[in-house]
KEBA-66542 format. One record per residue (C-alpha): residue in one letter; x, y negated, z. Coordinates in steps of 0.1 Angstrom, whole numbers, plus 5000, padded with zeros to 4 digits. Example, Ala and Ser with C-alpha at 12.3 -4.5 7.8 and 13.67 -1.06 7.14 Angstrom:
{atom "A" {5123 5045 5078}}
{atom "S" {5137 5011 5071}}
// end
This chain:
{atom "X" {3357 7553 6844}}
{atom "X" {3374 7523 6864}}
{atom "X" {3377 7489 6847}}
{atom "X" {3405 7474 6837}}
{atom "X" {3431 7452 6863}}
{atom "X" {3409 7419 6852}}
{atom "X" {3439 7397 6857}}
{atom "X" {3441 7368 6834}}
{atom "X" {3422 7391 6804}}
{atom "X" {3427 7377 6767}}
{atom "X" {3396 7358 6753}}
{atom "X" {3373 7376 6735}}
{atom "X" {3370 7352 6704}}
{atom "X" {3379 7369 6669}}
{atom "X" {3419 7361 6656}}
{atom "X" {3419 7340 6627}}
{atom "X" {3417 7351 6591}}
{atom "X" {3433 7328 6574}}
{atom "X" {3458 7335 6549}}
{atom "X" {3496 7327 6549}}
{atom "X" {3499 7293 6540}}
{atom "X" {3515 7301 6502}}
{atom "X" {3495 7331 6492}}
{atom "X" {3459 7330 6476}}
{atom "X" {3430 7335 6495}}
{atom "X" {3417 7371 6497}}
{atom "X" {3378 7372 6488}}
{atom "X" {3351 7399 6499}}
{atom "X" {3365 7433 6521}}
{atom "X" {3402 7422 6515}}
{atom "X" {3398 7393 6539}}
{atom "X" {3391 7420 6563}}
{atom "X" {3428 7433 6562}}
{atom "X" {3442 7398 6568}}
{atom "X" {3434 7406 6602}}
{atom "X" {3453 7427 6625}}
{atom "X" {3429 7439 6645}}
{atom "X" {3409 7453 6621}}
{atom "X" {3437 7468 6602}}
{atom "X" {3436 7488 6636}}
{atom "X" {3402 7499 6640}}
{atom "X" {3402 7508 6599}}
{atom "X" {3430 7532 6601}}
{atom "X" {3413 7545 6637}}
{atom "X" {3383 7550 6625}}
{atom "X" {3398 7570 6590}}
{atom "X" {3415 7593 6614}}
{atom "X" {3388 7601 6636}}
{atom "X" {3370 7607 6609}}
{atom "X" {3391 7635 6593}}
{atom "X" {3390 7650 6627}}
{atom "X" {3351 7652 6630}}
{atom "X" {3355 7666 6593}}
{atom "X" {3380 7689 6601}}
{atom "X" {3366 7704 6630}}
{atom "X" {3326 7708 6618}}
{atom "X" {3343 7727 6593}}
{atom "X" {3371 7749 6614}}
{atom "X" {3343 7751 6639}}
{atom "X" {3314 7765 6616}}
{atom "X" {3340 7792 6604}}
{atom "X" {3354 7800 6635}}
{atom "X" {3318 7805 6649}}
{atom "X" {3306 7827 6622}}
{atom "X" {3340 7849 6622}}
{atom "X" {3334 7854 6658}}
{atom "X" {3295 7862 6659}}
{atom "X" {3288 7873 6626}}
{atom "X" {3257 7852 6629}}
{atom "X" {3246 7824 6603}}
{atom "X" {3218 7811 6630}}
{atom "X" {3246 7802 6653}}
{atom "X" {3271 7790 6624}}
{atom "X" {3245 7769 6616}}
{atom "X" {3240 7755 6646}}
{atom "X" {3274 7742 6649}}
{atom "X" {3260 7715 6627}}
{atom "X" {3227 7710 6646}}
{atom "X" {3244 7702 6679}}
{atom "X" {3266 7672 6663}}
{atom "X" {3233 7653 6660}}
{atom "X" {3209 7664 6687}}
{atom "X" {3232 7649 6721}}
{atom "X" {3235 7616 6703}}
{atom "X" {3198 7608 6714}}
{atom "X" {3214 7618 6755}}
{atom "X" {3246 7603 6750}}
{atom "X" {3232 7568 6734}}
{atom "X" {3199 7567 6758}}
{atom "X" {3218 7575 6794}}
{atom "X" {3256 7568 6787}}
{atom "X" {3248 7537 6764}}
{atom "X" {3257 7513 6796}}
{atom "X" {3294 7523 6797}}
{atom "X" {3298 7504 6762}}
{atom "X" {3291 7470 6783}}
{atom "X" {3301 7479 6820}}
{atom "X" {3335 7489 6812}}
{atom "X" {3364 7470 6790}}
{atom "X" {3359 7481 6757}}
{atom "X" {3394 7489 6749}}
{atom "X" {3395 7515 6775}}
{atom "X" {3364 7533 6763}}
{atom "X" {3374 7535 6733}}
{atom "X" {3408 7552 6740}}
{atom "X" {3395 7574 6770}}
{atom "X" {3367 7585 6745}}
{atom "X" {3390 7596 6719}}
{atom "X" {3413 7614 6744}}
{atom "X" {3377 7630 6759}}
{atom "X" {3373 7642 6719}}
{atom "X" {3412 7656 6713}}
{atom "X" {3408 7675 6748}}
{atom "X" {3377 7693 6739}}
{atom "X" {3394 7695 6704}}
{atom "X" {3425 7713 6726}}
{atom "X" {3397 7736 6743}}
{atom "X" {3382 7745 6714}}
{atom "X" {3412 7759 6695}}
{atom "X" {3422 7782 6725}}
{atom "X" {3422 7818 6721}}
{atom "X" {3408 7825 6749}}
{atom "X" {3379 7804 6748}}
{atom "X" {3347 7820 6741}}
{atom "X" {3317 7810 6717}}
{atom "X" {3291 7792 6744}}
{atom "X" {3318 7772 6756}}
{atom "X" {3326 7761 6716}}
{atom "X" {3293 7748 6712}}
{atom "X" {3294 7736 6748}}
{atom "X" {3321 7716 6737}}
{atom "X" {3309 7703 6707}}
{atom "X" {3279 7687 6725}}
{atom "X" {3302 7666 6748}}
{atom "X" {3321 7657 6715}}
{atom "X" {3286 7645 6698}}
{atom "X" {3272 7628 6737}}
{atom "X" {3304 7608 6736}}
{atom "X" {3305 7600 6701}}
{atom "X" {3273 7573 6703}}
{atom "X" {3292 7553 6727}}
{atom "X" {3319 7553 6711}}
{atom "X" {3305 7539 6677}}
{atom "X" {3282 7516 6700}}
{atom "X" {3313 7500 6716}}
{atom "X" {3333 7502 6681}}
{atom "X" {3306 7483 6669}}
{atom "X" {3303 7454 6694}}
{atom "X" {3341 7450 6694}}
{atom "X" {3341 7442 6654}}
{atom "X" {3319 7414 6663}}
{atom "X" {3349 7403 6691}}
{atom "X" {3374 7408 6663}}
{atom "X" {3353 7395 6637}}
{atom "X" {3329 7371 6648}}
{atom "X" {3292 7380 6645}}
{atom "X" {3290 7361 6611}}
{atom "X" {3297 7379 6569}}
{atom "X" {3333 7387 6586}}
{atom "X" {3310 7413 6610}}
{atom "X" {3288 7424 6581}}
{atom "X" {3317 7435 6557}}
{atom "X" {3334 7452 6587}}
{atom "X" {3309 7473 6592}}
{atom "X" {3298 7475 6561}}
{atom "X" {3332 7486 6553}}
{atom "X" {3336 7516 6582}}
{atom "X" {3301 7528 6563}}
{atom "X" {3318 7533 6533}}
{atom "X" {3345 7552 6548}}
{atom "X" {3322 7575 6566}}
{atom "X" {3299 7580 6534}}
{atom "X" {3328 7587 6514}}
{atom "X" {3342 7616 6538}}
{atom "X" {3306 7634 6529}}
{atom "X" {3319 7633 6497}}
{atom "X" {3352 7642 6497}}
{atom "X" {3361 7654 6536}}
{atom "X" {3343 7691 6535}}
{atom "X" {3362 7701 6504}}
{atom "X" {3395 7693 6516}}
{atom "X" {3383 7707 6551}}
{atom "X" {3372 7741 6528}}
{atom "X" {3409 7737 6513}}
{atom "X" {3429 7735 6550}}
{atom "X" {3413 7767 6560}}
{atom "X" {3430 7785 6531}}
{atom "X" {3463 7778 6544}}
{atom "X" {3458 7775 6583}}
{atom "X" {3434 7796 6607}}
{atom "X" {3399 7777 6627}}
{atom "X" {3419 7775 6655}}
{atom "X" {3448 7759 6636}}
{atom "X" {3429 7738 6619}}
{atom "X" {3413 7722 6654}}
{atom "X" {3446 7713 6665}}
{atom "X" {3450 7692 6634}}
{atom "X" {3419 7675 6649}}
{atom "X" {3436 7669 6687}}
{atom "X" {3464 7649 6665}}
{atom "X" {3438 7625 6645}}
{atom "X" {3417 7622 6679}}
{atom "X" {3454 7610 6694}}
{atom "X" {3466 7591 6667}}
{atom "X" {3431 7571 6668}}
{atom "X" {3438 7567 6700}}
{atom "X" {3468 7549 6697}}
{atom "X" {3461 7524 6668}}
{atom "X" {3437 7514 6695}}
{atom "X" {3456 7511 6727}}
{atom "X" {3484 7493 6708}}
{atom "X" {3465 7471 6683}}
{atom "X" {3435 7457 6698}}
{atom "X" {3433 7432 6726}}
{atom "X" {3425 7442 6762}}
{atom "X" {3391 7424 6766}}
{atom "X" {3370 7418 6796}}
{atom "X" {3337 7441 6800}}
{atom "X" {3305 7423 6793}}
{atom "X" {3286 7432 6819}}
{atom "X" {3281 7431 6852}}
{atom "X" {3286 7467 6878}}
{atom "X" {3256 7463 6898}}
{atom "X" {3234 7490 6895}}
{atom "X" {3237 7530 6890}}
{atom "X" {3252 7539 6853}}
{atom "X" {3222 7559 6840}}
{atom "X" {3199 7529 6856}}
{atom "X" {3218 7502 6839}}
{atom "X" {3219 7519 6804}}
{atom "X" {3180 7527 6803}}
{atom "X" {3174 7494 6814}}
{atom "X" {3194 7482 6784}}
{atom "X" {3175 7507 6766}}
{atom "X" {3141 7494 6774}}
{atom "X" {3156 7458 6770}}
{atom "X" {3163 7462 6732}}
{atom "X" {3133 7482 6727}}
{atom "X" {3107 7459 6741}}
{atom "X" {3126 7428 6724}}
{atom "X" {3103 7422 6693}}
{atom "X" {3129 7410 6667}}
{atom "X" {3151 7434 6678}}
{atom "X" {3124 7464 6675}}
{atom "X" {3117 7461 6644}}
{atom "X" {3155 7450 6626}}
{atom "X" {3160 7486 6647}}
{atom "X" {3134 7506 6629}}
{atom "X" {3143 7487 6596}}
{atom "X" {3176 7500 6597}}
{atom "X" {3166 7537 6610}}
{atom "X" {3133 7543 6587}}
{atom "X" {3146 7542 6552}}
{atom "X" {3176 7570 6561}}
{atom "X" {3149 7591 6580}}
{atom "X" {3127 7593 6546}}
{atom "X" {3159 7599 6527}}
{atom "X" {3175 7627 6541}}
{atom "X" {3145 7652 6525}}
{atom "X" {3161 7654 6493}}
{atom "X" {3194 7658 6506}}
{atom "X" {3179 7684 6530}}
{atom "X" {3160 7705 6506}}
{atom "X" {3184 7705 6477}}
{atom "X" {3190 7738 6480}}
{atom "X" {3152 7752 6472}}
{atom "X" {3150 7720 6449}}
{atom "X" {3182 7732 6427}}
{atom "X" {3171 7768 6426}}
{atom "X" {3134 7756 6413}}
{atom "X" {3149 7740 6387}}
{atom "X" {3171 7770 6383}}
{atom "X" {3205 7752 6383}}
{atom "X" {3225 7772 6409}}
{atom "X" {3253 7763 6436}}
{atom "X" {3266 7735 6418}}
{atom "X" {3234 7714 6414}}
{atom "X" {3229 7714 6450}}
{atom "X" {3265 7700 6454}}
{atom "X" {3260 7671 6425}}
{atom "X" {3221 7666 6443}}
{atom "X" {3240 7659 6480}}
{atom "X" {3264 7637 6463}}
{atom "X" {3243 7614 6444}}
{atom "X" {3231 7593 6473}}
{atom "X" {3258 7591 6487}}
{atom "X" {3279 7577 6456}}
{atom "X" {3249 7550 6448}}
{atom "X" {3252 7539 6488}}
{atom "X" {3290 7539 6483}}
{atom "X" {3288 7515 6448}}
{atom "X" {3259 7493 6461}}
{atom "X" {3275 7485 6493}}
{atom "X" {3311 7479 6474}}
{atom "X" {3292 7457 6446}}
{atom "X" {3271 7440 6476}}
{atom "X" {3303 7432 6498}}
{atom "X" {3328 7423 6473}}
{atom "X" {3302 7402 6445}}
{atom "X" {3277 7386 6466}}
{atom "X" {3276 7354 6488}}
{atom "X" {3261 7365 6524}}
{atom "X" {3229 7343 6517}}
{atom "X" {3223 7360 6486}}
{atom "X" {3224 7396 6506}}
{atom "X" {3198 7381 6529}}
{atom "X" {3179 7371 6503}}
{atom "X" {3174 7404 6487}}
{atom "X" {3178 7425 6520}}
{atom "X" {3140 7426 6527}}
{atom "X" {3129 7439 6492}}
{atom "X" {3157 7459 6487}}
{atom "X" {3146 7478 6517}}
{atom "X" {3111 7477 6508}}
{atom "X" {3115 7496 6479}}
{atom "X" {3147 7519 6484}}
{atom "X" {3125 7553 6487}}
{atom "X" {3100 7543 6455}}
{atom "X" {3129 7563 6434}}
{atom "X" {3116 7592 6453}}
{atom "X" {3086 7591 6440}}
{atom "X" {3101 7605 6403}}
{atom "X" {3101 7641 6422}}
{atom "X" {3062 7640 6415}}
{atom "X" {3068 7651 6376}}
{atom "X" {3100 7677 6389}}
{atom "X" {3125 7660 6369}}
{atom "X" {3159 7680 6357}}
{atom "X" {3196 7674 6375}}
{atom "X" {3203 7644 6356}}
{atom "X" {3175 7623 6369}}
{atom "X" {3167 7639 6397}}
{atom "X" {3206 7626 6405}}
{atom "X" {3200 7594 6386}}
{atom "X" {3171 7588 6414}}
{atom "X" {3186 7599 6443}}
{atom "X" {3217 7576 6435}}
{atom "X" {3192 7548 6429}}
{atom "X" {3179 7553 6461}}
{atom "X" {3211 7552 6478}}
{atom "X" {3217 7522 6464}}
{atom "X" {3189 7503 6478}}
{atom "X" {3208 7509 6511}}
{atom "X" {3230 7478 6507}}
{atom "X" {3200 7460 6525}}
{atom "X" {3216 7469 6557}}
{atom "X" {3244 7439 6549}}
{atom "X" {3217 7418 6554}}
{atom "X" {3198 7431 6582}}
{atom "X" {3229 7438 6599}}
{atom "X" {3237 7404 6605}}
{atom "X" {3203 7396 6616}}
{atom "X" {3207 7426 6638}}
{atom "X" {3240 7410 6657}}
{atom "X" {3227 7377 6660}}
{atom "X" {3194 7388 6676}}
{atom "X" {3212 7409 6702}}
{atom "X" {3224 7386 6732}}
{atom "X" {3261 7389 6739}}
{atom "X" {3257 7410 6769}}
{atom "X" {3237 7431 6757}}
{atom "X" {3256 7442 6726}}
{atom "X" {3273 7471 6736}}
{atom "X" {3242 7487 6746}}
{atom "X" {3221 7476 6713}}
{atom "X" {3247 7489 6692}}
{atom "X" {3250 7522 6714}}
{atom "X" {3211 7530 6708}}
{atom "X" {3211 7520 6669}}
{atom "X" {3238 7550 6665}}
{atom "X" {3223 7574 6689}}
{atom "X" {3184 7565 6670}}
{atom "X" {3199 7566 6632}}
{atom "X" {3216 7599 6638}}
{atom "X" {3185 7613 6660}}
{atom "X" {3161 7600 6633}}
{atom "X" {3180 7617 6608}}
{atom "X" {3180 7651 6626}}
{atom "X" {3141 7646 6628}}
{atom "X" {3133 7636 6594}}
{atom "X" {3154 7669 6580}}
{atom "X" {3137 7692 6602}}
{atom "X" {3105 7674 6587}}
{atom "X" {3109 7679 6555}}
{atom "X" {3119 7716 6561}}
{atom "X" {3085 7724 6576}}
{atom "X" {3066 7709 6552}}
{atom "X" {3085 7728 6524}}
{atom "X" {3076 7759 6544}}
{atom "X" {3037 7751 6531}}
{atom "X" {3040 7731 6499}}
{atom "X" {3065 7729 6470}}
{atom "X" {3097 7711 6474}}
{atom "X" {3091 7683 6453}}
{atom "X" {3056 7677 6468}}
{atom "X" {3076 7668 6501}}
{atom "X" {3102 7646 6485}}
{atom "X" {3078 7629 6465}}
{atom "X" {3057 7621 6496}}
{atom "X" {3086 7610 6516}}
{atom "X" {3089 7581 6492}}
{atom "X" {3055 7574 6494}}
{atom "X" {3051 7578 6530}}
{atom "X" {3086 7559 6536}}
{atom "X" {3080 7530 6512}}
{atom "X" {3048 7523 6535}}
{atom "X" {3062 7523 6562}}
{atom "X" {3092 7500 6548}}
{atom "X" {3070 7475 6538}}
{atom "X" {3049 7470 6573}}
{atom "X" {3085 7471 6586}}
{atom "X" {3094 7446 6563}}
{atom "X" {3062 7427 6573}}
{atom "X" {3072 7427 6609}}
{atom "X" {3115 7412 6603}}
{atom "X" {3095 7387 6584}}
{atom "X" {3071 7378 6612}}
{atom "X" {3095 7380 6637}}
{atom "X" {3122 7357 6619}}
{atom "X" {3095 7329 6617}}
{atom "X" {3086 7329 6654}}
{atom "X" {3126 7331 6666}}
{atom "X" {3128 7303 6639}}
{atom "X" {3103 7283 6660}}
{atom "X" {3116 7290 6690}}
{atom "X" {3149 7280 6673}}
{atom "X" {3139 7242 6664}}
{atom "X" {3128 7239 6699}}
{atom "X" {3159 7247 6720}}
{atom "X" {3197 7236 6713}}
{atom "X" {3207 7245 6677}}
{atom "X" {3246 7246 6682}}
{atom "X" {3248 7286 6694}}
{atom "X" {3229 7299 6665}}
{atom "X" {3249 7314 6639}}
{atom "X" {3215 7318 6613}}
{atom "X" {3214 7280 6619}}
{atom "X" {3251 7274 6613}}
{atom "X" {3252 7286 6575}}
{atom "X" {3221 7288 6568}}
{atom "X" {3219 7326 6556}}
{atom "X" {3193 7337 6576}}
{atom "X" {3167 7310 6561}}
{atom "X" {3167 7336 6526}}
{atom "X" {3151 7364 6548}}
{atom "X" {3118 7355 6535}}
{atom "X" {3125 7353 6500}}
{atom "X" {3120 7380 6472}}
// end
């Protein structure tokens, strides 16, 4: 993947967001959408999204129609997780080495020609799910680079935290809503129709980004061998102790969470509430995560998010812990939507996140957050199935909360030990380059 000609390159400093001169100022995620860029990268990553939906769905048909088999069905799904941990681990160097406007394009056309592939007649079922895992290897770079350009576009301050928090809420929403209008497309067109619906959103992505975001120089440097340069990045962020452990603050509490949504199929038929309580039990987090982060974004200042971002993620899986007594649909929901909304802590570590990871380095950190949250998902769900294989459904959920609230607060321990020694190191060097010391945001971390 050849950079781009580096001849007189734009400057990679975030446009302005300030408002037309006569018209009131927009507050919270509306500021966002006074930006051009963004608008670009919004309505990119909504397509892209409906193509991912579209094609787990067409493909998970399409498999079973042509094997008959539910194990392979099933793992349709399986292999959209497991080649993040390759793809983010020895490809996360392309999202520095290479401008991240071309990455981004030439990974969405990489998606819409396997999507092409895949809706061939003639192509058989290994090479569908061969497909689908250079679709998922590719996808971890591409979120990884998506992610470092918002903080180009945006700056790395509460502009960067909305953003993102923003795409997140697009993306939970689609869980809500994308496989039921995926279920309703295959009604009216066949698998293989329905993955050329995906080539077009895969394009279209494409597009919005070629056209409406600036051609940017890559951040790094080309001198060593591709895999060698990404694990080194790799070992970088992992060995980096502030880094480490905002990482595994952001990737602990989902790990712990995903039982519930995993098992809500054995938990709705021991509470004898059929195929409809295990769709209202996978919405429920997903609809508090959605309101939280809305309420979080929109109402609160960005120091009061970093005020309450350490408890919040301290004691996001203690709602878990009401699986102990079985409870009914209603508050089995009313926890599992409680817990979701505990999730809004990531506005606040977030931020810390970006400001801990040096500029160069970005595209990389951002690349293994992606590949470890979706990996750490992927383990925590086969987790919780084996242990329901030996105890009751409940007894698992209930001791993911446990289990996950400890390990939240020692992880919550750690981003408080760590803030205090960068805050040292802080007041002894030059002050001016340190966006925590700008506003002042940072300084709640320790409260609550």
């Amino acid at each position: 993947m050849p950079e781009e000609n580096p001849t007189t390159p734009e400057p990679a400093t975030p446009e302005p967001a300030t408002p037309e001169p006569d018209t009131p100022e927009p507050t919270g995620y509306l500021r966002l959408f006074s930006i051009r860029e963004f608008r670009a990268v919004f309505l990119a990553h909504a397509f892209s999204l409906l193509g991912v939906v579209v094609s787990e769905v067409a493909l998970t048909v399409l498999v079973y129609g042509l094997t008959g088999s539910p194990l392979l069905s099933a793992l349709t799904f399986a292999l959209g997780m497991l080649p993040y941990l390759v793809g983010g681990t020895l490809l996360s160097g392309i999202a520095d080495r290479f401008a991240p406007r071309r990455v981004l394009v030439l990974c969405d056309v990489v998606c819409a020609g396997c999507a092409a592939l895949m809706a061939l007649p003639a192509t058989p079922v290994f090479a569908l799910l061969a497909l689908r895992c250079v679709v998922a290897a590719v996808s971890p770079v591409f979120n990884g680079t998506r992610m470092a350009t918002l903080t180009d576009i945006l700056g790395d301050g509460d502009l960067f935290v909305l953003g993102r928090s923003l795409l997140r809420i697009v993306s939970q929403s689609s869980v809500l809503i994308g496989f039921g209008l995926g279920g309703v497309l295959l009604t009216v067109v066949p698998p293989r129709g329905a993955l050329l619906i995906t080539v077009c959103t895969f394009a279209v992505s494409a597009l919005l980004l070629r056209c409406g975001t600036k051609r940017r120089p890559a951040r790094g440097d080309a001198g060593s061998a591709l895999v060698k340069y990404s694990l080194s990045g790799t070992r970088h962020v992992l060995r980096d102790r502030r880094i480490r452990a905002l990482l595994l603050l952001l990737w602990a509490p989902p790990m712990f969470m995903v039982a519930p949504e995993a098992l809500a199929a054995p938990y709705a038929d021991r509470i004898g509430v059929g195929v409809a309580g295990v769709g209202l039990l996978m919405c429920a987090l997903p609809v508090g995560t959605i309101a939280a982060e809305l309420y979080a974004g929109s109402a609160l200042s960005a120091s009061t998010r970093a005020r309450i971002a350490l408890p919040l993620a301290s004691f996001t899986l203690v709602p878990l812990t009401v699986y102990a007594v079985t409870p009914g649909l209603v508050w089995a929901m009313l926890a599992l939507a409680l817990a979701g909304a505990g999730t809004a802590y990531t506005l606040g570590v977030d931020r810390w996140f970006v400001d801990a990871v040096p500029q160069e380095l970005r595209g990389r950190a951002m690349t293994v957050h992606t590949a470890g949250l979706m990996t750490i998902q992927g383990v925590g769900m086969a987790l919780a199935g084996l242990a329901a294989e030996f105890v009751a459904v409940s007894t698992v959920v209930t001791a993911a909360g446990v289990i996950g609230t400890v390990c939240c607060l020692a992880l919550a321990a750690e981003a408080r030990a760590t803030h205090r020694t960068a805050a040292r190191g802080a007041s002894d060097g030059p002050r001016e380059e340190s966006t925590e010391l700008r506003d002042g945001a940072d300084h709640h971390v320790t409260g609550g």
